[in-house]
C-alpha angles and dihedrals in degrees: 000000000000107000111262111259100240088055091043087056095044080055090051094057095072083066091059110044116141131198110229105211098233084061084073099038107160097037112094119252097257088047094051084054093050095046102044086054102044087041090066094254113148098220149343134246109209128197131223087249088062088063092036090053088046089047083054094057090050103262117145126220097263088052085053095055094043090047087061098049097048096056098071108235132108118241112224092180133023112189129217126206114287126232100069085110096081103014128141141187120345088349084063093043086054102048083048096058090045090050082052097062094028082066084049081061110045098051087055095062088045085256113152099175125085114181120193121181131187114267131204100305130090128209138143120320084235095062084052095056083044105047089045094049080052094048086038089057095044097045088042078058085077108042084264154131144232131205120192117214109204121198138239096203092043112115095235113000091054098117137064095230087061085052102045083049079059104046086053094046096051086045090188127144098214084052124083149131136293114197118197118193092233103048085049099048087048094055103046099265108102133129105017092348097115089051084117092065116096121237098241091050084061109095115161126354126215121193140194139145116266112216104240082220131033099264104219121275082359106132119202134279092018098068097079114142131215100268114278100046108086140031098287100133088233096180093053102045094046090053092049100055082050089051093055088038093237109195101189127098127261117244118203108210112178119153105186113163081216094049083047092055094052123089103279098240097049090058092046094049093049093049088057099034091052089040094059090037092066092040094063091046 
């Protein structure tokens, strides 16, 4: 008997794990390349602060980019500056520019995914469609697209439901959604709970365990766990991205201040190890 298609594409998964470069914070930039390679991930997401930081050492952006493409492995996200949600004026003018060169890029590495999320300021729900029409015009400029993150810690953009509101209001095809398994579990929409959500709206996809109690002198959100170890609903949620026939990576973000303090490498290889672990379960 043929394996049923939502199993064949759990198994498939394993061929698309991303490391999520917060996961490694205290390892420098090269380094996170080299271990998330050597450590059998599949590919890497990388933040704007890594080419800040880059920027910082005196590289330039074509060393950046050279830099990413010699290390081997392929990039599945590449992140912009938050903030442009709810951006005004010259600030807006700005994020924009640096979304701008964060698409140039992109598209030098071969990455075709920009993700955006919301930052620490508030403002209307109309400056956001705005603003995201703005970033979706820009990124589809360069043959791109663009995922939004909302929060769950976020004062107002902390549910899927705002997001998805969102996602309807901006009504462009280069802007959709990233979910990530502990914003979702900290809202209220874990396991199945984005089964509402159509497949085409799902444009990147992070991942991390959620401790099913606050771990002590642990701050969110950095007290996300290697999957496994807390209360995520792994088998549903996997199923459910089958079922939908999600084609992304999936990007395992997991800043920990104890994973930060282990040997690089050790934290990457159990990430990958636990995650297709849990896969082939």
């Amino acid at each position: 008997m043929p394996e049923p298609k939502s199993e064949a594409e759990v198994a498939r998964f394993a061929q698309r794990l991303a490391l999520h470069t917060w996961t490694l914070e205290s390892t420098p930039f090269p380094a996170v390349l080299r271990v998330a390679r050597e450590a059998g991930w599949n590919a890497v997401e990388i933040r704007r602060s890594d080419v800040l930081l880059a920027y910082k050492a005196g590289h330039t952006r074509d060393a950046v980019i050279a830099m990413i493409r010699e290390a081997g492995i392929p990039v599945a996200v590449t992140g912009t500056e938050y903030g442009l949600l709810f951006a005004e004026g010259a600030e807006r003018e700005r994020l924009l520019a640096v979304l701008d060169e964060t698409c140039v890029i992109a598209k030098a590495v071969g990455c075709g995914m920009i993700m955006t999320a919301t930052g620490q300021a508030a403002g209307s729900l109309g400056t956001a469609v705005a603003n995201m029409r703005a970033a979706a015009d820009v990124v589809a400029g360069h043959g791109l697209r663009i995922a939004y993150e909302y929060s769950s810690a976020h004062q107002s953009m902390n549910t899927l439901a705002i997001a998805q509101e969102l996602h309807a209001r901006v009504a462009h095809p280069a802007f959709g959604l990233l979910l990530d398994t502990y914003h979702l579990e900290r809202s209220g929409s874990g396991g199945r709970g984005f089964a509402a959500v159509p497949a085409e709206h799902i444009f990147a996809v992070q991942y991390s365990d959620v401790p099913a109690t606050a771990p002590p002198g642990m701050l969110r959100p950095t007290d996300r766990l290697t999957p496994g170890k807390g209360c995520v609903r792994w088998a549903e949620v996997f199923a459910l991205l089958a079922e939908k026939s999600y084609q992304g990576h999936l990007s395992y973000e997991a800043p920990n201040p104890e994973l930060w303090a282990r040997p690089a490498e050790e934290a990457a290889r159990e990430g990958v190890e636990a995650t297709r672990a849990l896969l082939r379960a």
